[in-house]
N, CA, C and O of each residue as an XYZ file, in Angstrom:
796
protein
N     117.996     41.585    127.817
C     119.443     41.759    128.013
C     119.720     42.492    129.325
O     120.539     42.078    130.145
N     119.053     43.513    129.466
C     119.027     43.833    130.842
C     119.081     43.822    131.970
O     119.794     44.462    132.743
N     117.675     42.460    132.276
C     117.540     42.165    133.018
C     118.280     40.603    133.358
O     118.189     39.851    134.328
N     119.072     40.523    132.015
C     120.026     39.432    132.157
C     121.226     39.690    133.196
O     121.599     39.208    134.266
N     121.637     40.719    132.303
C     123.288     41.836    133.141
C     122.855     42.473    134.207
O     123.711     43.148    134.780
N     121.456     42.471    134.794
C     121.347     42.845    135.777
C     122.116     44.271    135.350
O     123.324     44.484    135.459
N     121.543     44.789    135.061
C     121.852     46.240    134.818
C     119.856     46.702    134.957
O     118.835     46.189    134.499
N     120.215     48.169    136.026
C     118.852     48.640    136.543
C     118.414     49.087    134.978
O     119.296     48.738    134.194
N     117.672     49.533    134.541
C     116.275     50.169    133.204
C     117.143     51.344    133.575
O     118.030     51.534    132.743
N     117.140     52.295    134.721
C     117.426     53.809    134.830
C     118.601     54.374    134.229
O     118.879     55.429    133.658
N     119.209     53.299    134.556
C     120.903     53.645    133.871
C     121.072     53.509    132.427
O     122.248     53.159    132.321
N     120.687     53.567    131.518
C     120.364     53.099    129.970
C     119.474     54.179    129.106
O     118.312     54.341    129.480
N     119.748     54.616    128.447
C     118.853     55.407    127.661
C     118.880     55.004    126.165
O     120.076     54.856    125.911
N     118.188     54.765    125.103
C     118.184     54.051    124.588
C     117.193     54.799    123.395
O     116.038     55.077    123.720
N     117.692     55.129    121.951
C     117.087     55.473    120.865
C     117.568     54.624    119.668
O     118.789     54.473    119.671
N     116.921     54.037    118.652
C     117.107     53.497    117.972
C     115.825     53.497    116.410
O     114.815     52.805    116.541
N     115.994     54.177    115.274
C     115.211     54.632    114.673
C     115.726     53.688    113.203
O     116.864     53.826    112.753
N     114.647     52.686    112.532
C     114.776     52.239    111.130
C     114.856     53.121    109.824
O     113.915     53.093    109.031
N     115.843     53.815    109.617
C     115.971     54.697    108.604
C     115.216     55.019    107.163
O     115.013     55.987    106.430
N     114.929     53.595    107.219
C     113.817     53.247    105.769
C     112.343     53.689    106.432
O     111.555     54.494    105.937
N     112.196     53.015    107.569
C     110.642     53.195    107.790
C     110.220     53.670    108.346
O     109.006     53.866    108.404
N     111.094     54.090    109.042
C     111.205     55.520    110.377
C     110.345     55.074    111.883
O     109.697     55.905    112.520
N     110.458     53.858    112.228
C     109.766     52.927    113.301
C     111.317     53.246    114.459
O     112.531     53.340    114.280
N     110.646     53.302    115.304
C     111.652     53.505    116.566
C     111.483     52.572    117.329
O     110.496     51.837    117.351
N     112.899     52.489    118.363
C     112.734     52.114    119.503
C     113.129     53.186    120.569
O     113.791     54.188    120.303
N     112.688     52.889    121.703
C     113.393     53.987    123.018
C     113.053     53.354    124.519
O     111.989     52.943    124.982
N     114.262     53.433    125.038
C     113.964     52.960    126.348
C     114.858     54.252    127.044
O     116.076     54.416    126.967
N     113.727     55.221    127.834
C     113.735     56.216    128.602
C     114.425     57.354    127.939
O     115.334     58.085    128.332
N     113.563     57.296    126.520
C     114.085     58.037    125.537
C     113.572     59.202    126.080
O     114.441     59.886    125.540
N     112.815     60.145    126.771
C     112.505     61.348    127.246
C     113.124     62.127    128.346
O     113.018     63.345    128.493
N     113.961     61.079    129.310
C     114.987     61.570    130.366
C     116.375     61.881    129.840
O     117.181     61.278    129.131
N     116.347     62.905    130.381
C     118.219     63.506    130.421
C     119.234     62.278    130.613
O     118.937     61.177    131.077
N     120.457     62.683    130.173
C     121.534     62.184    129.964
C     122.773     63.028    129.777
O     122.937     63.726    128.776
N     123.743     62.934    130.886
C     125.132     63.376    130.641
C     125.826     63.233    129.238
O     126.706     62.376    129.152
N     125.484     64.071    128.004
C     126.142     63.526    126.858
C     127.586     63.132    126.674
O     127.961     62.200    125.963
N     128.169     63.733    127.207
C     129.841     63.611    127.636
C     130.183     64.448    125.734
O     129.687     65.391    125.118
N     131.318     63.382    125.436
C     131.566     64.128    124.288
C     130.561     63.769    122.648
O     130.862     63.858    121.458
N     129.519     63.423    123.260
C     128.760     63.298    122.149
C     128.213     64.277    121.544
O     127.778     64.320    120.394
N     128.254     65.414    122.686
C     127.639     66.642    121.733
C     128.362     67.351    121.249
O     128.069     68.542    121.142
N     129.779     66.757    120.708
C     130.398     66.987    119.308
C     129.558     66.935    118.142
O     129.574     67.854    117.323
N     128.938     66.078    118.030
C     128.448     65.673    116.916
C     127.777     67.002    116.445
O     128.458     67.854    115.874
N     126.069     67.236    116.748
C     125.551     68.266    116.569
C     126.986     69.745    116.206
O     127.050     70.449    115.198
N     127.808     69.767    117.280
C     128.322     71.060    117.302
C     129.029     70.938    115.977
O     128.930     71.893    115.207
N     129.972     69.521    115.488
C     130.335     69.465    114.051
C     129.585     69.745    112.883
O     129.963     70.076    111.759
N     127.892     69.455    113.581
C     126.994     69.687    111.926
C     126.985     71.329    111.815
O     127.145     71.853    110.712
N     126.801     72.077    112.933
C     126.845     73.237    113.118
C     127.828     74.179    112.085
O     127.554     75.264    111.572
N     129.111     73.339    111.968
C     130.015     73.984    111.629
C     130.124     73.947    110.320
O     130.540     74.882    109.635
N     129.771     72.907    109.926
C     129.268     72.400    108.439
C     128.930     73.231    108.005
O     129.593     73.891    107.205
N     127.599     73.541    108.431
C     126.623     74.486    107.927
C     127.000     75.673    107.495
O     126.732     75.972    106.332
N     127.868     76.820    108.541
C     128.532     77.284    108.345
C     129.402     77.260    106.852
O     129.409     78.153    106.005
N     130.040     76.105    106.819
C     130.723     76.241    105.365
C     130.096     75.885    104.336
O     130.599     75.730    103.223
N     128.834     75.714    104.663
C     128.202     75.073    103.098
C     127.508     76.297    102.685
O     127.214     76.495    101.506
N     127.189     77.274    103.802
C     126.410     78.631    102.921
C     127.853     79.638    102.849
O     127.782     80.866    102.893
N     128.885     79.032    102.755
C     129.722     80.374    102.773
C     130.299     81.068    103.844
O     131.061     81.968    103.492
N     130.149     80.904    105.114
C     130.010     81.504    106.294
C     131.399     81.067    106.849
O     131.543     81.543    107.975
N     132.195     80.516    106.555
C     132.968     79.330    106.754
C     133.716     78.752    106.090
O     133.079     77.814    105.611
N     135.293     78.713    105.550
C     135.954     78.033    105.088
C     135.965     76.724    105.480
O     135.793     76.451    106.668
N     136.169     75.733    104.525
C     136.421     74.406    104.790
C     137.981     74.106    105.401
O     138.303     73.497    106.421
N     138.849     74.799    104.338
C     140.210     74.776    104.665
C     140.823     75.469    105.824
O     142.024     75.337    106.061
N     139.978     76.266    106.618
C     140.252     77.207    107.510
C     139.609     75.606    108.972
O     139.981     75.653    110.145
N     139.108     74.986    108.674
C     138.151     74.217    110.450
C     138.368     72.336    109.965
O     138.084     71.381    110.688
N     139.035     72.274    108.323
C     139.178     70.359    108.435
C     139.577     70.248    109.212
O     138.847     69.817    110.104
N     141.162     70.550    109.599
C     141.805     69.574    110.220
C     140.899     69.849    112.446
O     141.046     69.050    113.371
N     140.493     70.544    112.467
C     139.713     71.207    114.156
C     138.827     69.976    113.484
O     139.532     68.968    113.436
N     137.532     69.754    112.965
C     136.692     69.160    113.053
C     136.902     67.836    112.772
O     136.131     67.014    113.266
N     137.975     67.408    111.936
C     138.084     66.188    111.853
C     138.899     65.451    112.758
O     139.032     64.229    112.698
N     139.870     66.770    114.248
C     140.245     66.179    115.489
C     139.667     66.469    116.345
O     140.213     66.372    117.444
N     138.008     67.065    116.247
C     137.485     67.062    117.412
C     136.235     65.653    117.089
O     135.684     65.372    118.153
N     135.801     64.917    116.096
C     135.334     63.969    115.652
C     136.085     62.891    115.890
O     135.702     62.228    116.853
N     137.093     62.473    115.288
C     137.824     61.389    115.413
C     138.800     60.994    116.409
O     139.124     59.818    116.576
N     139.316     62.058    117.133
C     140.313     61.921    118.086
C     139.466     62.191    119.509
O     139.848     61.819    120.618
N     138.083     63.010    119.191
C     137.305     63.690    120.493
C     138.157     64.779    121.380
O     138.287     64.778    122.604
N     138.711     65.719    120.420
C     140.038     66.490    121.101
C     138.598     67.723    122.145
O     137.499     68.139    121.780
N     139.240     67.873    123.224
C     138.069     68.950    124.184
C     138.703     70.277    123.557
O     137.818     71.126    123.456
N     139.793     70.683    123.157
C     140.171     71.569    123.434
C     139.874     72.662    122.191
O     139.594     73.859    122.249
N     140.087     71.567    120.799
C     139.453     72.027    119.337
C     137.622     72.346    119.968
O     137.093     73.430    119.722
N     136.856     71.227    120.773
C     135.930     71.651    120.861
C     135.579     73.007    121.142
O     134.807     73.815    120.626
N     136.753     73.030    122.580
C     136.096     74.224    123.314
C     136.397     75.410    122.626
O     136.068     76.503    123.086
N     137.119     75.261    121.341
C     137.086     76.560    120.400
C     136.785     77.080    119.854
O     137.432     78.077    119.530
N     135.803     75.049    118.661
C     134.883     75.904    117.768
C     133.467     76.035    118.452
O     132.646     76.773    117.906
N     133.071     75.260    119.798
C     131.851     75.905    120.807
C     131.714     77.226    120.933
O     130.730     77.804    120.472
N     133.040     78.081    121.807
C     133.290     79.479    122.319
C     133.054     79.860    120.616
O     131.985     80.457    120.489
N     133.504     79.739    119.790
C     133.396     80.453    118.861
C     132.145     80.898    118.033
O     132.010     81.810    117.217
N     131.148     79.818    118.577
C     129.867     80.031    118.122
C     129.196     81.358    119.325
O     128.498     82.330    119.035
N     129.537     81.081    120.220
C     128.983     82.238    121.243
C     128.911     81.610    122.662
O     129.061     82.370    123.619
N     128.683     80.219    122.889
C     128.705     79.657    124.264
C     127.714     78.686    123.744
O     127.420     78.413    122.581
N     127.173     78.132    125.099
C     126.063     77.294    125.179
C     125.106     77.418    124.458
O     124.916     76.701    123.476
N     124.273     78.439    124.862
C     122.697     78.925    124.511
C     123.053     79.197    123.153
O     122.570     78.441    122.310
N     123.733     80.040    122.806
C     123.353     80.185    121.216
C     123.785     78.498    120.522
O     122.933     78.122    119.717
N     124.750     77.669    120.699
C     125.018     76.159    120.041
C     123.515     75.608    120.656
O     122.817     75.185    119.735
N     122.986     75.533    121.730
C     121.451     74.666    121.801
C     120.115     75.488    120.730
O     119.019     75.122    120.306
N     120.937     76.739    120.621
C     119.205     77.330    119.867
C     119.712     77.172    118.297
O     118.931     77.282    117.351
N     120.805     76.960    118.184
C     120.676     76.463    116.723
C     121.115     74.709    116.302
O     120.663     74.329    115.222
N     121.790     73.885    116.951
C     121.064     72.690    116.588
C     119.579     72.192    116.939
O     119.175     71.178    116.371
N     118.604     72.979    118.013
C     117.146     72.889    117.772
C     116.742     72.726    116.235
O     115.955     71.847    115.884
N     117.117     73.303    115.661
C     116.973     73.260    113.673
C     117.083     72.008    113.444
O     116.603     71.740    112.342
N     117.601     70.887    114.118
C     117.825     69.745    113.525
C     116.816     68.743    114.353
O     116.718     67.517    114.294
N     116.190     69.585    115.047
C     114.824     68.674    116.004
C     113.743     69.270    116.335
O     113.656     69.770    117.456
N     112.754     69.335    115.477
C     111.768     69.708    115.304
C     110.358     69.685    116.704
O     109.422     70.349    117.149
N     111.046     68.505    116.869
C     110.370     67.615    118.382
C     110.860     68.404    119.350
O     109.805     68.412    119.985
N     111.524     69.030    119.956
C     112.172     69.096    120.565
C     112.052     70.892    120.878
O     112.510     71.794    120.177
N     111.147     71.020    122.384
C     110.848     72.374    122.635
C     112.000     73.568    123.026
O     112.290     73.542    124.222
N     112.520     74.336    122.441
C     113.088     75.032    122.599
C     112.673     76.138    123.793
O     112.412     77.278    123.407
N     112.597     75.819    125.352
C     112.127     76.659    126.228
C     113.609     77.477    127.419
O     114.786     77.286    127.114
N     113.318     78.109    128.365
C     114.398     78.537    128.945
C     115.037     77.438    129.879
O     116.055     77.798    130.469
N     114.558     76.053    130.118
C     114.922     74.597    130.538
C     115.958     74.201    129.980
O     117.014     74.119    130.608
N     115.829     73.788    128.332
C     115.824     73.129    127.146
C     117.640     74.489    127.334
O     118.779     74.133    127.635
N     117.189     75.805    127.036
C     118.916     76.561    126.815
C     120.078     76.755    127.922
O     121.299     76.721    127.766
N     119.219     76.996    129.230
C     120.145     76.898    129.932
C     120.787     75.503    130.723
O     121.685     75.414    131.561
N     120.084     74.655    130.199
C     121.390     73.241    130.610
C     122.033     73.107    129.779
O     121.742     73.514    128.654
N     123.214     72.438    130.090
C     124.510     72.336    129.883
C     124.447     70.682    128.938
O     123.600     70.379    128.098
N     125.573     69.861    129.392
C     125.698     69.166    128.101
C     124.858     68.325    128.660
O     125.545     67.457    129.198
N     123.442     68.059    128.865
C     122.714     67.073    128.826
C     121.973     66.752    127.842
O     121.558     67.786    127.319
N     121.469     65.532    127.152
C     120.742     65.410    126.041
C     119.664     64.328    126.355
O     119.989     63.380    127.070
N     118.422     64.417    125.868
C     117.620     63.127    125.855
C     117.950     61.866    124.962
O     117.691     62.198    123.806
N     118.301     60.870    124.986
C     118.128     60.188    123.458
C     117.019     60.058    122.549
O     117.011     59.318    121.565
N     116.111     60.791    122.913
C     115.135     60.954    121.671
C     115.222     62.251    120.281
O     114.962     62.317    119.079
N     115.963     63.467    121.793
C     116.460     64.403    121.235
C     117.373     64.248    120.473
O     117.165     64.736    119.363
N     118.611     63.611    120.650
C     119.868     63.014    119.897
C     119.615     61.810    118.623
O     120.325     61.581    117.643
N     118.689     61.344    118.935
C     118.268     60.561    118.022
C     117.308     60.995    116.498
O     117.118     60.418    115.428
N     116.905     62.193    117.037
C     115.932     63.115    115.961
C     117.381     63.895    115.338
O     117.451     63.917    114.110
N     118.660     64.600    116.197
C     119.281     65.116    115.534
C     120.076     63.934    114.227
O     120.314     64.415    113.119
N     120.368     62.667    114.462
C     121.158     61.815    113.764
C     119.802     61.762    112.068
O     120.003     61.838    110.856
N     118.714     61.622    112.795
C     117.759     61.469    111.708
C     118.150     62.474    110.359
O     118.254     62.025    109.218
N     118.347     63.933    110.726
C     118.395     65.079    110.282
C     119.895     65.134    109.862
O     120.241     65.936    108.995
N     120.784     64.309    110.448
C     122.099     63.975    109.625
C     122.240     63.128    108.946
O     123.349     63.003    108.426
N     120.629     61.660    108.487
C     121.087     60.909    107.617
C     120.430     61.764    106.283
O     121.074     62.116    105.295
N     119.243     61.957    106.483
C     118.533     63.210    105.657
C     119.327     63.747    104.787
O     119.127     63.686    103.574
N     120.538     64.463    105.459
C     120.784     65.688    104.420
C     122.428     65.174    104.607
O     123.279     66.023    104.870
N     122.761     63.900    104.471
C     123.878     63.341    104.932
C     124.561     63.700    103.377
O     125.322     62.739    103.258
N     124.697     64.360    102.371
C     125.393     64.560    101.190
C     125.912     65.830    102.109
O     126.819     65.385    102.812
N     125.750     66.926    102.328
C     125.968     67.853    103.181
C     126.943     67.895    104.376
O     127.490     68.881    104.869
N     127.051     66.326    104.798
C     127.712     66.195    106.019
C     128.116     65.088    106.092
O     128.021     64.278    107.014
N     128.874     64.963    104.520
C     129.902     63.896    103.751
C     131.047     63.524    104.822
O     131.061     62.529    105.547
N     131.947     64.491    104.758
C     133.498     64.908    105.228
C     132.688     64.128    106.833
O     133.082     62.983    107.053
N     131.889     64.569    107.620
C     131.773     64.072    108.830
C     131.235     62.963    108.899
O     131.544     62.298    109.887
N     130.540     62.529    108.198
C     130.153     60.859    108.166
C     131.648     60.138    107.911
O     132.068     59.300    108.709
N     132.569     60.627    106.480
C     133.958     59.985    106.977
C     134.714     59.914    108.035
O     135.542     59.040    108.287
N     134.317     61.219    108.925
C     135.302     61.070    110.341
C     134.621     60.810    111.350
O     134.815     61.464    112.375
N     133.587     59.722    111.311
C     132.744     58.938    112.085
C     133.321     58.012    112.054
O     133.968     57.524    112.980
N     133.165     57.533    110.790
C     133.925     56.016    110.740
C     135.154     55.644    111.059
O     135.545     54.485    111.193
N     135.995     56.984    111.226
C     137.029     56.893    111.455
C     137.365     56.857    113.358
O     138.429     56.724    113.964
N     136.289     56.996    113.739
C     135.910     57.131    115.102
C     136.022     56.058    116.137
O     134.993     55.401    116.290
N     137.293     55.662    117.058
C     137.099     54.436    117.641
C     136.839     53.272    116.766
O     135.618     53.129    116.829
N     137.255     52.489    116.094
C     137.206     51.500    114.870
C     137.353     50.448    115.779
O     138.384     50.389    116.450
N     136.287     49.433    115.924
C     136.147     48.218    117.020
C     135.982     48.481    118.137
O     136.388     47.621    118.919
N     135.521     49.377    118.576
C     135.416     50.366    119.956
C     133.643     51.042    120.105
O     133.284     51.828    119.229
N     133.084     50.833    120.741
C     132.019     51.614    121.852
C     131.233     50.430    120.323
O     131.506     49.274    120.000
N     130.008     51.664    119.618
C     128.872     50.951    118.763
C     129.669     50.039    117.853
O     128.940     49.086    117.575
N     131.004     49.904    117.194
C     131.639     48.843    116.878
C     132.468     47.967    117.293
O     133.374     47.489    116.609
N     132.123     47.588    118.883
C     132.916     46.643    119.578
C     132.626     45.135    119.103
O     133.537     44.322    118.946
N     131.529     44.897    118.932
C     130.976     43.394    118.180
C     130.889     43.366    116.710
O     130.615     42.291    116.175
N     131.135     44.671    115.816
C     130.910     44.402    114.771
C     131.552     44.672    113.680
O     131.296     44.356    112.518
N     132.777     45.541    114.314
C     133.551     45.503    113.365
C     133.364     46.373    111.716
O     134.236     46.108    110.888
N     132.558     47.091    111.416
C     132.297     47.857    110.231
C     132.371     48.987    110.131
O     131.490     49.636    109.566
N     133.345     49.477    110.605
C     133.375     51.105    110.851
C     132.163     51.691    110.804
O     131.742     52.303    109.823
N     131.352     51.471    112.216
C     129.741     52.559    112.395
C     130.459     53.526    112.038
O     131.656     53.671    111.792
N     129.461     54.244    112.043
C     129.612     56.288    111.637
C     129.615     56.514    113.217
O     128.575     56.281    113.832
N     130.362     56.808    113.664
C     129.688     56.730    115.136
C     130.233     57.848    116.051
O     131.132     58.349    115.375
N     130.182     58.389    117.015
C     130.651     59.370    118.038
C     130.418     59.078    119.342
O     129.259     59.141    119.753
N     131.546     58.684    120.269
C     131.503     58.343    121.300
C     131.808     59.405    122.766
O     132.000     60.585    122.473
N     131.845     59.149    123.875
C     131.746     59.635    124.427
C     131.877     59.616    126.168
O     130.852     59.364    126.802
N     133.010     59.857    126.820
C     132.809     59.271    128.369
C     133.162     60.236    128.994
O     133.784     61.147    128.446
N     132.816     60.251    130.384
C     133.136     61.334    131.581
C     132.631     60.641    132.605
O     131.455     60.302    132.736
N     133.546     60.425    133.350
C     132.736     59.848    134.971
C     132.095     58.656    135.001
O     132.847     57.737    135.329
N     131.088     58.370    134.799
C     130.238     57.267    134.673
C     129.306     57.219    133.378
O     128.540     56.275    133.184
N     129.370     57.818    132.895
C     128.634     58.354    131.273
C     129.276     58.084    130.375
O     129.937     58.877    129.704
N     129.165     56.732    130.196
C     129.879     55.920    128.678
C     128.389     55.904    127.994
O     127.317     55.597    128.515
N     128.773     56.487    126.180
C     128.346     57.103    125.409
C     128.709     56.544    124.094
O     129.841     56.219    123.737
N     127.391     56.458    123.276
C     127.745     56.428    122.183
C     126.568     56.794    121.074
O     125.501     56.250    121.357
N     126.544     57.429    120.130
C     125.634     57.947    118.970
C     126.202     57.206    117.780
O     127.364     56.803    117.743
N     125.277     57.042    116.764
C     126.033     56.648    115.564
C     124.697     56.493    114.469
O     123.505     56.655    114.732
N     125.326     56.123    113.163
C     124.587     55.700    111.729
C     125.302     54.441    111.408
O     126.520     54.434    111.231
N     124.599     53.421    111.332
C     125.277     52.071    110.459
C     124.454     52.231    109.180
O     123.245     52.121    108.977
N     125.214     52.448    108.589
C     125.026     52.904    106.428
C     125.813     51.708    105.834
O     126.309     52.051    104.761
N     126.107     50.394    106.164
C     127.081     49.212    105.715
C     125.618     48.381    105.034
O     125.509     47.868    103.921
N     124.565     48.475    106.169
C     123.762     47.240    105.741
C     122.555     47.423    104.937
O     122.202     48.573    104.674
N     121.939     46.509    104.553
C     120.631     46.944    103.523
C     119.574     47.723    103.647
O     118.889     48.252    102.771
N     119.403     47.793    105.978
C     118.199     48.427    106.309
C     118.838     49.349    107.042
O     118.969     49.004    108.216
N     119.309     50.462    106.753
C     120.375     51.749    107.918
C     119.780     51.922    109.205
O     118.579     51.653    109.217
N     120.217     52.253    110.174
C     119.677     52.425    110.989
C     120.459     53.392    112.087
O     121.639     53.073    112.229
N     120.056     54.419    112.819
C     120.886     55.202    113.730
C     120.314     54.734    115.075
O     119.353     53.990    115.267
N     121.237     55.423    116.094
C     121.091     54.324    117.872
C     122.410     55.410    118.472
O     123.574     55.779    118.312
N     121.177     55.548    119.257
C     122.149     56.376    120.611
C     121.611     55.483    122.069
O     120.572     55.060    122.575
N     123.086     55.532    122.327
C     122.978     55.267    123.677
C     123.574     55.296    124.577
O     124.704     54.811    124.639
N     122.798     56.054    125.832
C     123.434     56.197    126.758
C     123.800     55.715    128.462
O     122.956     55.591    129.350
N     125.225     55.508    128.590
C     124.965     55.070    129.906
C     125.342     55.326    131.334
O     126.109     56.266    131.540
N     124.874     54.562    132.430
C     125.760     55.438    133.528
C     126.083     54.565    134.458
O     125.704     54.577    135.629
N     127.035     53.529    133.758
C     127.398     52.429    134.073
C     129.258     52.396    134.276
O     129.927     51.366    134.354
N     129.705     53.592    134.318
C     131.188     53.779    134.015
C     132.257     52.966    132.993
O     131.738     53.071    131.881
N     133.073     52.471    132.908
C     133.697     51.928    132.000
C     132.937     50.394    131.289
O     133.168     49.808    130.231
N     132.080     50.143    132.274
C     131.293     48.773    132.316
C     130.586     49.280    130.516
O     130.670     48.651    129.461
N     130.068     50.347    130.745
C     128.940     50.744    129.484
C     129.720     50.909    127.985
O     128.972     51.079    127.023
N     130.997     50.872    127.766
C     131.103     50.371    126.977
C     130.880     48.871    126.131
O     130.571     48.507    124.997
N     131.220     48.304    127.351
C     130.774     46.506    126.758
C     129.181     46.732    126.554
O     128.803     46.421    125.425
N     128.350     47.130    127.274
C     127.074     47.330    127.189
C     126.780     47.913    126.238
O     125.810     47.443    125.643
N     127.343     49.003    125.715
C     126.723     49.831    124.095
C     127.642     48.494    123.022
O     126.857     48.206    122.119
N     128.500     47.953    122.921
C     128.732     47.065    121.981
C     128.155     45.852    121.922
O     128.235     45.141    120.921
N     127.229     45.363    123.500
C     126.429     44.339    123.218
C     125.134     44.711    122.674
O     124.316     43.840    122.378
């Protein structure tokens, strides 16, 4: 497909993991990537967490998390982010959700970049314990509906998208079909990479 669209390998990042059998795919799954607003996602499980041990009202952050998920609002982000402490402390605790994934002084002090292997281990760890992170799998689906990972298909993916500049984005769980499967991908193809994450 690629080398059909003439689209370069570099610009593409590419994770894709069989949920049943846990067989991957990845194309330049170990290089960085501008996440744009995908690293909502993680920061929403974050918050979860928070309310599932108590730490955290539910009724106090639905309506923030279910408009920084579904609408991709920056501004709910940048509240419940700052509210965790900044950067470094939100990267040293979704590390918890990627085991793979070295937690060094590299790894905390960048900013919103992600690998898709890294992002792809975190989705793993959200189908896992996905009873837990109910409410946000609903405001996935509610996420762009025929848009970015459901432009061809129409089934409300679970999905979280994502753009800035040239960094069209998209993460997601398809839970519709018999064999589930999660797929991040990223691109740096500007508005073009949407048609590209829906083909």
């Amino acid at each position: 497909y690629l080398t059909e669209s003439e689209i370069p390998k570099a610009d593409i990042g590419l994770y894709v993991e069989d949920l049943e059998s846990g067989q991957t795919i990845s194309i330049n799954g170990d290089l960085p990537f501008f996440a744009a607003s995908t690293y909502k996602l993680p920061l929403a499980m974050v918050w979860y967490d928070q309310i599932n041990t108590g730490n955290a009202q539910l009724s106090d952050y639905y309506d923030a998390l279910e408009n920084m998920i579904v609408n991709s609002d920056n501004d709910t982000a940048e509240y419940l982010f700052e509210s965790l402490g900044g950067w470094e402390v939100y990267k040293q605790q979704i590390a918890a959700y990627d085991p793979e994934q070295e937690v060094n002084s590299e790894y905390l002090s960048t900013d919103n970049v992600f690998t898709p292997d890294n992002m792809g281990h975190i989705l793993r760890y959200l189908y896992d314990h996905k009873d837990a992170y109910d409410q946000l799998i609903k405001d996935m689906k509610k996420s762009q509906p025929g848009q970015f990972l459901d432009r061809n298909l129409n089934i409300y993916f679970a999905q979280k998208y994502g753009s800035y500049e040239d960094a069209y984005n998209a993460i997601g769980l398809s839970l519709t079909s018999k064999q589930p499967y999660s797929i991040v991908i990223y691109t740096d193809l500007g508005e073009y990479g949407e048609e590209v994450i829906g083909d």
